[in-house]
C-alpha positions as CSV (number, residue, x, y, z in Angstrom):
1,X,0.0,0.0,0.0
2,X,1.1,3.4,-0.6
3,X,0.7,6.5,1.3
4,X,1.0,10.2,1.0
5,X,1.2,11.5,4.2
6,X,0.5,15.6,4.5
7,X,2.0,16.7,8.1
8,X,3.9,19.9,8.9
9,X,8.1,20.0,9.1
10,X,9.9,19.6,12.6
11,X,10.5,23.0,12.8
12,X,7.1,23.8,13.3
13,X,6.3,23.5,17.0
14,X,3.8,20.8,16.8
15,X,2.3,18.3,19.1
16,X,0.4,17.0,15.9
17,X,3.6,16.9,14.3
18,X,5.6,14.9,17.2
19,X,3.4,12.3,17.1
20,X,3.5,11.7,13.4
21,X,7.2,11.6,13.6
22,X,6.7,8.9,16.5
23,X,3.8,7.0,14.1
24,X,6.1,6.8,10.8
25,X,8.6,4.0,11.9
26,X,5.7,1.9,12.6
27,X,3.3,2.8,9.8
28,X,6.5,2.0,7.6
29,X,6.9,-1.3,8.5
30,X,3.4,-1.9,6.7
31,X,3.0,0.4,3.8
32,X,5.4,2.6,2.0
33,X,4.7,6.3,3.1
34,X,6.0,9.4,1.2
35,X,5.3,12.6,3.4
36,X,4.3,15.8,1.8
37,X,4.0,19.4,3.6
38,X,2.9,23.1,2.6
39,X,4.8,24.6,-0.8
40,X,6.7,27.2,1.6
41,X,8.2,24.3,4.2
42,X,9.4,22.3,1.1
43,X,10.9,24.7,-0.6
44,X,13.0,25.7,2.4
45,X,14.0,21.8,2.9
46,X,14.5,21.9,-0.6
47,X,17.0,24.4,-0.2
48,X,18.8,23.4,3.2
49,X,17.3,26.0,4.9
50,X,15.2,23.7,7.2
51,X,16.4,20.1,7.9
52,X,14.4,16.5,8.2
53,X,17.1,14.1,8.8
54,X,16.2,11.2,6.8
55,X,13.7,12.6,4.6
56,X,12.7,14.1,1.8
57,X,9.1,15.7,2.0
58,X,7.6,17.5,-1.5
59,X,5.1,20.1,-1.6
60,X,1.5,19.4,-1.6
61,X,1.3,21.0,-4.9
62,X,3.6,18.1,-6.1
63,X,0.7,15.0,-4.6
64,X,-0.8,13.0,-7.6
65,X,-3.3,11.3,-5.1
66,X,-4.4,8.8,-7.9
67,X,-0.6,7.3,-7.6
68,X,-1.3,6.5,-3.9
69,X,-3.6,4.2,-2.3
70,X,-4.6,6.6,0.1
71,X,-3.9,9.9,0.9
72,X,-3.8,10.7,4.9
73,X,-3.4,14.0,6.6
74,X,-2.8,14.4,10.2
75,X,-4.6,17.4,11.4
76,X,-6.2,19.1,14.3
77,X,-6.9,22.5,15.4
78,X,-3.1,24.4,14.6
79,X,-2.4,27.2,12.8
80,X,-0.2,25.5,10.4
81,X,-2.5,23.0,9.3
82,X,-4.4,25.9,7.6
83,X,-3.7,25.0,4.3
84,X,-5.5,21.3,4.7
85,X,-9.3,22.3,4.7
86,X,-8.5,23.9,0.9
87,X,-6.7,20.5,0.4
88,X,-9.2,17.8,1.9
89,X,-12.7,20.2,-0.3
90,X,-11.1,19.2,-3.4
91,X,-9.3,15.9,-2.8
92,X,-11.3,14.3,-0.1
93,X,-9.2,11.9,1.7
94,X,-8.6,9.8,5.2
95,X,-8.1,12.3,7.8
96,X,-6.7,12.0,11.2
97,X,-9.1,14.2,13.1
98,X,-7.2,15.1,16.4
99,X,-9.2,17.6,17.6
100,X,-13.6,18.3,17.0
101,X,-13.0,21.8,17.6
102,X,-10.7,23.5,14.5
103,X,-11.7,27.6,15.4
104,X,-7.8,28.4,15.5
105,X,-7.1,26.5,12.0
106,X,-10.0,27.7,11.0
107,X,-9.3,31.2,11.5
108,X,-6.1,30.8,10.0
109,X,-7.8,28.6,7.0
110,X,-9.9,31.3,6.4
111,X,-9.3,35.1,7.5
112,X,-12.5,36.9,6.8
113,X,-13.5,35.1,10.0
114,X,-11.5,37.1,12.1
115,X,-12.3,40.4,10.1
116,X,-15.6,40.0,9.9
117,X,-18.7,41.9,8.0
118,X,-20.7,39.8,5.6
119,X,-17.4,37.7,4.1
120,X,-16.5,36.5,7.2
121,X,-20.5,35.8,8.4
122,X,-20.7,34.1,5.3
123,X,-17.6,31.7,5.8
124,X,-18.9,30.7,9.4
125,X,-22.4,30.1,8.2
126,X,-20.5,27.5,5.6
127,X,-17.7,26.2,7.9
128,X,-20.1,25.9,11.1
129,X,-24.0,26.1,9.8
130,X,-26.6,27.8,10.8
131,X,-25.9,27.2,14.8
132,X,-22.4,28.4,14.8
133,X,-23.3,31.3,12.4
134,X,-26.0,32.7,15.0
135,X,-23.1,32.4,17.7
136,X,-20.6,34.3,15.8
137,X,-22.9,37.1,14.6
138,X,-23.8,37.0,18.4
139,X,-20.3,37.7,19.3
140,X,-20.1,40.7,17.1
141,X,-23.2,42.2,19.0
142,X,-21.2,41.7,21.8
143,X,-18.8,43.2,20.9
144,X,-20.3,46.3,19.6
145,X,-22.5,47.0,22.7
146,X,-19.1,46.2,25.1
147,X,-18.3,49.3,24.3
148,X,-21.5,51.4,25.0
149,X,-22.6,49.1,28.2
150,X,-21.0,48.4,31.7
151,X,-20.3,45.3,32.1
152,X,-21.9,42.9,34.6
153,X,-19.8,42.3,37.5
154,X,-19.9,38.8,39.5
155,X,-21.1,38.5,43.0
156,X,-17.4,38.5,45.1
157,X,-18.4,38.2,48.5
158,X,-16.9,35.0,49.7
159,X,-14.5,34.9,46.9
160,X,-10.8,34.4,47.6
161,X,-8.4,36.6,46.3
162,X,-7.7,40.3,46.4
163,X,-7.9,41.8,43.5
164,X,-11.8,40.5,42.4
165,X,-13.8,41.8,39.3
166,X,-13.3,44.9,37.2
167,X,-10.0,44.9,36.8
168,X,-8.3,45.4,33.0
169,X,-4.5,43.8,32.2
170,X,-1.7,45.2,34.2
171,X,0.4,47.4,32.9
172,X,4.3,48.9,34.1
173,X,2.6,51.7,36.2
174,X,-0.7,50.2,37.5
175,X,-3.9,49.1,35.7
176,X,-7.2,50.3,34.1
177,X,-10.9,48.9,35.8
178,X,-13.8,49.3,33.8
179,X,-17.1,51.1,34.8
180,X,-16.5,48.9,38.6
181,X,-13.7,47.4,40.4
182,X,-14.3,45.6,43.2
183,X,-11.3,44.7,45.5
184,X,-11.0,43.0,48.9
185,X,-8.1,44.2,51.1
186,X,-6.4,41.2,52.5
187,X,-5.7,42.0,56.4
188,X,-7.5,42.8,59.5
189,X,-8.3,46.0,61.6
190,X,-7.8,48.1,58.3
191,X,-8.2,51.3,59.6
192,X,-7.5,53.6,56.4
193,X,-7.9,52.4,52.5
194,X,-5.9,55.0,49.9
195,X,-6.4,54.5,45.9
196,X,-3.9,57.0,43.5
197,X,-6.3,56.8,40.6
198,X,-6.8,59.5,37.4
199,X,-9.0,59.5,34.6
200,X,-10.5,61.6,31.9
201,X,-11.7,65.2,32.2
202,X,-16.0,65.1,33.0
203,X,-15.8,61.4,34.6
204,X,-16.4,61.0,38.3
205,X,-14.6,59.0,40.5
206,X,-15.5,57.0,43.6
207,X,-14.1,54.8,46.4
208,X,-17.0,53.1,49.0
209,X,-16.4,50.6,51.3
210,X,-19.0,47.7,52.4
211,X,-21.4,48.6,55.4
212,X,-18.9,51.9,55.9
213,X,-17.6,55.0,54.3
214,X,-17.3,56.3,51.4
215,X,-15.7,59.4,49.2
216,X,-15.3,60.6,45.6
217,X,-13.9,63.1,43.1
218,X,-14.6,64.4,39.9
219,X,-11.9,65.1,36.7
220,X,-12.1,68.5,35.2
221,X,-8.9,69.7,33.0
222,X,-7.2,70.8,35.9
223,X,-6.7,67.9,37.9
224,X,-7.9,64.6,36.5
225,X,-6.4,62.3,39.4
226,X,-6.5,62.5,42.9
227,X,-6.0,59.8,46.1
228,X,-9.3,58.9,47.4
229,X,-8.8,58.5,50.7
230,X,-11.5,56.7,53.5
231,X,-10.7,56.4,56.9
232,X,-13.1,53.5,59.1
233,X,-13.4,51.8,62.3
234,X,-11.1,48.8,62.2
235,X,-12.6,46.2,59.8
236,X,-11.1,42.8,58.8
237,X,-11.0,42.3,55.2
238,X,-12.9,45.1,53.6
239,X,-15.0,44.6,51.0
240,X,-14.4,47.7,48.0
241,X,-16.0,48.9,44.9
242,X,-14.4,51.8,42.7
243,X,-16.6,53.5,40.4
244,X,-16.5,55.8,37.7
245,X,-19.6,57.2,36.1
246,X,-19.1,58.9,32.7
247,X,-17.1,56.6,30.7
248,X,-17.1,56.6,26.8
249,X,-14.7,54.9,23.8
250,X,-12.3,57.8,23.1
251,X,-11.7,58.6,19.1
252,X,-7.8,57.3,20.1
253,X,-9.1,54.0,21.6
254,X,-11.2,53.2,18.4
255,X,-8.2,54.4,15.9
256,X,-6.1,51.5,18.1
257,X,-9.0,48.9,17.5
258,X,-8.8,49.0,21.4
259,X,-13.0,48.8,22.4
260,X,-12.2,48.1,26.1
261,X,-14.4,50.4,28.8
262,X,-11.4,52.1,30.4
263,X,-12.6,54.1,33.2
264,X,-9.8,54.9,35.8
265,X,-5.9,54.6,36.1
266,X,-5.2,53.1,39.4
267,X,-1.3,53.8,39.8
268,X,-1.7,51.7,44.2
269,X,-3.6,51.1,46.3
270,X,-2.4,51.0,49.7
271,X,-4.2,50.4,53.5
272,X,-3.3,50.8,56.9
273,X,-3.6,48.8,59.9
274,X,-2.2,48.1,63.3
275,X,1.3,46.8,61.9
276,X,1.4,49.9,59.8
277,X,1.5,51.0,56.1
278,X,0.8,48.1,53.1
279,X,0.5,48.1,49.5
280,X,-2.3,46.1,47.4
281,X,-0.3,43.8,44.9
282,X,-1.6,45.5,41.7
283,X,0.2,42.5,39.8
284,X,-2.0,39.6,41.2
285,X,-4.4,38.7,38.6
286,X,-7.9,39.5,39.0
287,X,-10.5,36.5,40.5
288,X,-12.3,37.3,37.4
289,X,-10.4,39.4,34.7
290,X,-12.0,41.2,32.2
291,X,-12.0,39.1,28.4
292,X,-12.6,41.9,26.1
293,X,-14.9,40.3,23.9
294,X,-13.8,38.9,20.6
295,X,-14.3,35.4,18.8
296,X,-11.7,33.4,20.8
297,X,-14.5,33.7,24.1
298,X,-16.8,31.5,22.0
299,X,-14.0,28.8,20.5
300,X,-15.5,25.8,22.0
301,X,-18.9,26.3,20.4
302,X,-17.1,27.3,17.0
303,X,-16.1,24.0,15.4
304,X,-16.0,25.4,12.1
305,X,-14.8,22.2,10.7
306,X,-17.5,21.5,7.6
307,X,-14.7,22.0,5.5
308,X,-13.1,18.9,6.6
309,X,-15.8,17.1,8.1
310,X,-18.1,17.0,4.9
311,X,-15.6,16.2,2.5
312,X,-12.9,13.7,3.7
313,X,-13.8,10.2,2.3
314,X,-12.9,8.8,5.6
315,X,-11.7,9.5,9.4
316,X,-9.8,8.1,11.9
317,X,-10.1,9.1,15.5
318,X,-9.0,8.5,19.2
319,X,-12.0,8.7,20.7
320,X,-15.5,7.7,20.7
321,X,-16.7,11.3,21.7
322,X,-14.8,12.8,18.0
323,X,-16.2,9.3,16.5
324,X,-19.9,9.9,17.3
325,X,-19.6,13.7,16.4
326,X,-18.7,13.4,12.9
327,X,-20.8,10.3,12.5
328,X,-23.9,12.9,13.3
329,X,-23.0,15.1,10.9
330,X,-21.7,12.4,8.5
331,X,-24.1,9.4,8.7
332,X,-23.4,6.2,10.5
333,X,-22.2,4.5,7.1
334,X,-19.1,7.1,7.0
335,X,-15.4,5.1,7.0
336,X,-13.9,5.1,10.6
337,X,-11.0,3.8,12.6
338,X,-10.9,4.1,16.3
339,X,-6.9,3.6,17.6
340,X,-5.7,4.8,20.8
341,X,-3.2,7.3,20.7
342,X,0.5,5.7,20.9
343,X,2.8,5.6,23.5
344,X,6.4,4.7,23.8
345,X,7.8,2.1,26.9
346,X,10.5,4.3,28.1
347,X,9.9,4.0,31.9
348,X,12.5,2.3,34.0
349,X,13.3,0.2,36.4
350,X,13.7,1.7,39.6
351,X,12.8,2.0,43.1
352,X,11.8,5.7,44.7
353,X,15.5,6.3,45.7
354,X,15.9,7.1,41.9
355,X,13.1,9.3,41.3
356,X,14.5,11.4,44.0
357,X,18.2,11.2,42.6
358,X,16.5,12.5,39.7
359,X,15.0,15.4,41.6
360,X,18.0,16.2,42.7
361,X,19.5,16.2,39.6
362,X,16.5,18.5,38.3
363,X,18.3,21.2,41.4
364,X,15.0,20.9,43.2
365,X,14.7,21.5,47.2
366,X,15.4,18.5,49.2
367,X,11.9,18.7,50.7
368,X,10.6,18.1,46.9
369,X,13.3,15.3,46.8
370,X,11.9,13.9,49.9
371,X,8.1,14.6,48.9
372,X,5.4,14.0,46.9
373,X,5.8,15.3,43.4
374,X,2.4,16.4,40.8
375,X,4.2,16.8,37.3
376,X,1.9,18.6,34.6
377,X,3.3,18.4,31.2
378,X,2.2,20.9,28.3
379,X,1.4,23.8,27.3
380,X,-0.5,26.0,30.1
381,X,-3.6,26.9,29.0
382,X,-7.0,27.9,30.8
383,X,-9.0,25.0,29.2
384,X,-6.4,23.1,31.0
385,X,-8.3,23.7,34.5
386,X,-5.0,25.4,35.5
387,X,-6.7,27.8,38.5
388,X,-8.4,24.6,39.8
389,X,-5.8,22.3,39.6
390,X,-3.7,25.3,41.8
391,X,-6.7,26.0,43.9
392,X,-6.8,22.1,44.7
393,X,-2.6,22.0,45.1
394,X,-3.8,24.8,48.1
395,X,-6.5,22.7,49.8
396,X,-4.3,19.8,49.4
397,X,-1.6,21.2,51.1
398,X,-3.9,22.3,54.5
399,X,-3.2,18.3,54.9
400,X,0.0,17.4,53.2
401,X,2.7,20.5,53.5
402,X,4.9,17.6,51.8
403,X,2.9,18.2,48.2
404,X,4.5,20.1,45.4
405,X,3.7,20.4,41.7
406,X,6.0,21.0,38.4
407,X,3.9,22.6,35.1
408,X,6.6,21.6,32.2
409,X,5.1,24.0,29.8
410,X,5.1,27.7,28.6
411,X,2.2,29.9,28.7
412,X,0.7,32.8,26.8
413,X,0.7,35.9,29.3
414,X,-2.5,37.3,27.3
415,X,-4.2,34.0,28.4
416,X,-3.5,32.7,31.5
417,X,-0.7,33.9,34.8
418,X,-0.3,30.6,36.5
419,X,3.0,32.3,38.3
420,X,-0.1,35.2,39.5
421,X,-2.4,32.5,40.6
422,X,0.2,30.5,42.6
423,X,0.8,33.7,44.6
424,X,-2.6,34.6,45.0
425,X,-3.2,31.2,46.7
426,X,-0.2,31.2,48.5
427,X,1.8,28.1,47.0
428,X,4.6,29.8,45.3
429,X,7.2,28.1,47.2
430,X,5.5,25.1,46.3
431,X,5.2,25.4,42.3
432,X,8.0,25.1,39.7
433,X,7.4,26.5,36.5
434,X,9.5,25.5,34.1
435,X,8.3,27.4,30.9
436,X,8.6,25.8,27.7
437,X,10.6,22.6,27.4
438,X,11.4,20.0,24.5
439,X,9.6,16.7,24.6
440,X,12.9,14.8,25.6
441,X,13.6,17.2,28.4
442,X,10.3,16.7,29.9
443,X,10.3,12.9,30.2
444,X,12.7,13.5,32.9
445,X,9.9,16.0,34.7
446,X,7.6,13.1,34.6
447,X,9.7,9.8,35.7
448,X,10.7,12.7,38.7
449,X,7.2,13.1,39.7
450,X,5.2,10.3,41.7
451,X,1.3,11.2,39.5
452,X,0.7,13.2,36.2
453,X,-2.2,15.3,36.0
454,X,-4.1,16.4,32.8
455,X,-6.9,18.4,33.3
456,X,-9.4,19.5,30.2
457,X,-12.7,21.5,30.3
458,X,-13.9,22.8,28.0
459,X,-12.6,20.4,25.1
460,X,-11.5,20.5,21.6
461,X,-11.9,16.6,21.7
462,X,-8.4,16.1,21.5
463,X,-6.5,13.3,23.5
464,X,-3.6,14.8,24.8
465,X,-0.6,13.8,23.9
466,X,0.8,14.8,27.3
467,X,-1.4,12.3,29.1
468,X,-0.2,9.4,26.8
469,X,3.7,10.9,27.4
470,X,3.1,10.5,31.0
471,X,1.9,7.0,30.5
472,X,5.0,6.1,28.1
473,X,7.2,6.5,31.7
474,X,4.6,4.4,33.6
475,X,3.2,6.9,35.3
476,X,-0.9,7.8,36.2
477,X,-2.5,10.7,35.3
478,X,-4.9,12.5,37.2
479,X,-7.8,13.4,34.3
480,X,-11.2,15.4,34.1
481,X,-14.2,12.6,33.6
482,X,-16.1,13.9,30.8
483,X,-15.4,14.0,27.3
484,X,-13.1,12.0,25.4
485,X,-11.0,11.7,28.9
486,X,-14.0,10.1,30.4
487,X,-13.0,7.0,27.8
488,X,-9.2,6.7,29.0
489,X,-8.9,3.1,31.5
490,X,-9.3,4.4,35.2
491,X,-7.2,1.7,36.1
492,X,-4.5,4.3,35.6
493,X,-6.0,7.5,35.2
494,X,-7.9,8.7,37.7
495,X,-10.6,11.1,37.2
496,X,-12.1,14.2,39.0
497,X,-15.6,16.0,38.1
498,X,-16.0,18.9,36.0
499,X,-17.4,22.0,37.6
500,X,-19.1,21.6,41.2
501,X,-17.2,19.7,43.8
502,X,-13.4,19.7,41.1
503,X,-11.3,21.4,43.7
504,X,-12.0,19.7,46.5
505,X,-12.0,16.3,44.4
506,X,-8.5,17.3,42.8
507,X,-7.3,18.0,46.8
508,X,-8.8,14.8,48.0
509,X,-6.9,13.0,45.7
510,X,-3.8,14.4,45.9
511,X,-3.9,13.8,49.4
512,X,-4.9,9.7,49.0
513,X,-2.2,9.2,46.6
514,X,0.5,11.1,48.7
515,X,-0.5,8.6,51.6
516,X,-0.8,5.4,50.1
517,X,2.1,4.4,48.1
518,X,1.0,1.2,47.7
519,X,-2.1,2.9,45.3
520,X,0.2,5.3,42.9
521,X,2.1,1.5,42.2
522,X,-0.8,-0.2,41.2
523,X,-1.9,2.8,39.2
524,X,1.6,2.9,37.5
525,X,1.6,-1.1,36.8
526,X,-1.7,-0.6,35.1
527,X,-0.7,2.4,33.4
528,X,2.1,-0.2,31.6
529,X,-0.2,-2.6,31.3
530,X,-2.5,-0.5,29.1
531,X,0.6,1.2,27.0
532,X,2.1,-2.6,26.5
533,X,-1.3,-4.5,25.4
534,X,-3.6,-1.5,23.4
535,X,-1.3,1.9,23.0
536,X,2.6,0.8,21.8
537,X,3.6,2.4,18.4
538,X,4.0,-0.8,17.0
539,X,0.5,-1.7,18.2
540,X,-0.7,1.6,16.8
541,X,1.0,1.2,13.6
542,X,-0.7,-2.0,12.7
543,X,-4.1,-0.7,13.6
544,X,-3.2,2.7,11.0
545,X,-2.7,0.3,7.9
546,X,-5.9,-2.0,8.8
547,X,-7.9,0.9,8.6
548,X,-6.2,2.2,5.8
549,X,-6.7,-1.0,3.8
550,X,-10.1,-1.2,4.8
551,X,-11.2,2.4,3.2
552,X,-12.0,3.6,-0.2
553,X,-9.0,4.0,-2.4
554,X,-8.1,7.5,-3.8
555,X,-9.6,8.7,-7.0
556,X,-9.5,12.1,-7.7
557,X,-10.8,14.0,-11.5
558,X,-8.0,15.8,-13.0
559,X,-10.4,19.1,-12.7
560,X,-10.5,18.8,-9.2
561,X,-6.7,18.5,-9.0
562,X,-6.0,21.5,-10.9
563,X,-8.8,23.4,-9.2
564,X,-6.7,22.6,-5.6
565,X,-3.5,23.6,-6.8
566,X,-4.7,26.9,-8.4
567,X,-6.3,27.9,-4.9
568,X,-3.9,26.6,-2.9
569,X,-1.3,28.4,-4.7
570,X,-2.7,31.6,-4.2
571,X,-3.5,30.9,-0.5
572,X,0.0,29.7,0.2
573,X,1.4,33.1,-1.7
574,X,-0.7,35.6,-0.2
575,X,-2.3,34.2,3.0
576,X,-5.7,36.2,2.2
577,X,-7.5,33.7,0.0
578,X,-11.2,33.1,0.8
């Protein structure tokens, strides 16, 4: 059998692309497998600018799929799969559908999405139907009116954390709140609260505090800033709003594209009590930070995969929950393969003196050498349940002090402060972050640490490759229960609810695992058991050519080749196709 493979190039940062680098040694050893990538990426191997030891990849503009057997693309929801959709409408096609969700390929695919007006309604009502259309015209309402209404803030009281709703991204001298900001200082017998704010002539500012006083200001040319200053009868942990009335989108704001509410600068905020003079930590991140509104708040209810769904001849998946999505769309009769994602055996024999050795190698603490060690590998993303998972490491640690956690990954600073939220809950000292790391440094993260932990919600779908990394050094993982994680043997992945009752179910676990050795060893002989007897590569790449064999061959009209290349060679040399 012969395959054409389309994938990206090792020098694009790819989780899809790791694991088809793992899959080919195996797939090989069935069927012959030429790999082809985007015109750009082969032209730069081509000329020794980028590097694929070993191989020798052409550019999709190159495939003849009537000279293969099958044509397979591996694909989920990246940027630099973009080019694929155009590919898989004309061509058809087995596809590897990694992810249900494909709003950032999508996006990239096609960029009248992200600019909008009718071209870019027009290309959601075709990539999502009528459903996903509604949403995204929804989400430009949103948008519009975010800028002529106050936003709704959240009920605080109770909430931890000091910094609470209101609040805009920090910046080097302080940070903007909207039409409210609500703040809790975080001591007791406050006896003064003090908030250097400044804003725009004809707004008015104002500073009250829960059940006590209150004081404000208003901006005229003159003097647009001012400290509002409240004095009170010793209080423990004051509840505060600040308010500004007044507030419009400037002319600069709109020439920026910036449609944020901004209503007042605060440059500190700083309270008194019996120990003296303290300053509010303007760089914790806000309990609930404002999202402006744009498309990426709706991603998980934007699919916007017709493009691939309706016209690829066949699929295979990892899941059931991908499986029985496309089969909705698609019909029951449509070509499937279900295969578990593959896994190396690279743990070792050892006993728990080498897992500390290793920690100590790693230049962690000796109490993390000696303790018990949560290893989280990839990239750190909100979906990834990150401020629960932290929130949990807290309660957790009310029991076990001994506790500590590693997140192997790097992090977008627009999306997510993990660094913020481990201060915020006070475990600082007991998180390591080590920002972005190379696969092969990261095994030696996760044969240090005693459980893995994987969180998802929402989903894209996808089975993370983290979780099956983890597994490929015999370790557990620690997973949410719904989804296509709820599918994954519990026999070495554990799972804890989504929503009500997570953090508490995260900390009880942590807590029964750190206790009961005996448990985490039976979870990491099953977690063998399962890579050995369902998920090896070699396993894997015998299940790959029996559903390839066992799908439609290729057979694609000349018209519809020609029609491909022409489109994709204006995509691919402008970026700005429709």
């Amino acid at each position: 059998m012969r395959v054409a493979l389309v994938t990206t190039p090792p020098s694009v940062r790819s989780g899809i692309g790791d694991y088809t680098r793992h899959l080919l040694p195996y797939l090989r050893q069935h069927c012959q497998v030429d790999l082809f990538v985007r015109p750009e990426a082969a032209r730069a191997l081509a000329a020794g600018e980028d590097e694929w030891p070993g191989e020798d990849p052409k550019s999709v503009l190159e495939l003849d799929p009537n000279a293969y057997d099958q044509v397979l693309y591996q694909l989920g929801n990246e940027l630099n799969h973009n080019f694929m959709p155009r590919m898989i409408r004309h061509l058809g096609g087995v596809v590897m559908q990694h992810d249900w969700v494909l709003f950032d390929l999508a996006l990239a695919a096609y960029p009248g999405l992200v600019r909008g007006g009718w071209k870019g309604h027009l290309q959601a009502l075709r990539e999502g139907g009528f459903a996903q259309a509604l949403t995204y015209f929804n989400c430009w309402l949103d948008r519009r009116r975010e800028r002529s209404q106050p936003a709704h803030l959240p009920d605080c009281h109770g909430e931890l954390g000091q910094l609470l709703a209101g609040w805009h991204g920090l910046e080097p001298a302080g940070r903007w709140i909207a039409d409210q900001a609500l703040f809790r200082v975080p001591a007791e017998g406050v006896t003064r609260i003090e908030v250097d704010l400044g804003s725009e002539p004809g707004r008015h500012l104002s500073l009250a505090i829960e059940g006590g006083p209150s004081t404000d200001f208003a901006c005229t040319q003159d003097c647009a800033g001012a400290v509002l200053v409240v004095e009170l009868e010793p209080t423990d942990e004051p509840f505060c709003t600040i308010g500004v009335s007044g507030i419009e989108v400037t002319a600069e704001q709109r020439s920026h594209g910036d449609s944020r509410r901004l209503g007042a600068f605060v440059s500190s905020v700083v309270f008194h009590d019996a120990d003296g003079r303290h300053e509010l930590d303007l760089s914790l991140p806000p309990k609930y930070p404002i999202r402006p509104v744009d498309l990426s708040r709706d991603r998980f209810d934007l699919p916007l995969n017709r493009s691939v769904v309706d016209h690829a001849d066949a699929f295979i998946v990892h899941s059931n929950y991908v499986g029985d999505q496309i089969k909705a769309r698609r019909g029951a009769h449509i070509p499937m393969g279900l295969l578990p994602h593959g896994s190396e055996k690279r743990w070792l024999t050892e006993d728990r003196g080498d897992r500390r050795a290793l920690r100590a190698k790693l230049d962690l603490p000796k109490a993390w050498c000696d303790g018990f060690l949560v290893v989280s590998f990839g990239g750190v993303q909100p979906h990834k349940r990150i401020d629960r998972l932290l929130a949990g490491l807290a309660l957790a640690r009310e029991t076990r002090d001994d506790i500590h956690m590693v997140l192997a990954g790097g992090w977008h600073p627009d999306n997510i402060d993990p660094e913020g939220l481990a201060r915020m809950l006070g475990v600082e000292d007991a998180v390591h972050f080590t920002g972005y790391v190379p696969e092969e440094e990261a095994w030696d993260w996760i044969h240090a640490g005693d459980v893995s932990v994987n969180l998802r919600g929402p989903t894209s779908g996808g089975t993370s490759g983290g979780i099956y990394q983890s597994l490929s050094l015999g370790r557990a993982v620690i997973a949410t229960g719904v989804a296509e994680q709820a599918e994954l043997p519990a026999d070495c992945i554990p799972k804890v609810p989504l929503g009500e009752g997570e953090v508490e179910a995260i900390a009880e676990l942590l807590v029964e695992l750190s206790q009961d050795p005996a448990r985490c060893e039976a979870l990491e002989a099953a977690a063998r058991r399962y890579v050995e007897e369902e998920c090896d590569w070699a396993l894997v790449g015998r299940r790959y050519f029996d559903s390839l064999a066992s799908f439609p061959r290729t057979n694609v009209s000349a018209t519809k080749l020609a029609a491909m290349r022409a489109e994709l060679t204006e995509f691919c040399g402008t970026s700005d196709a429709d």
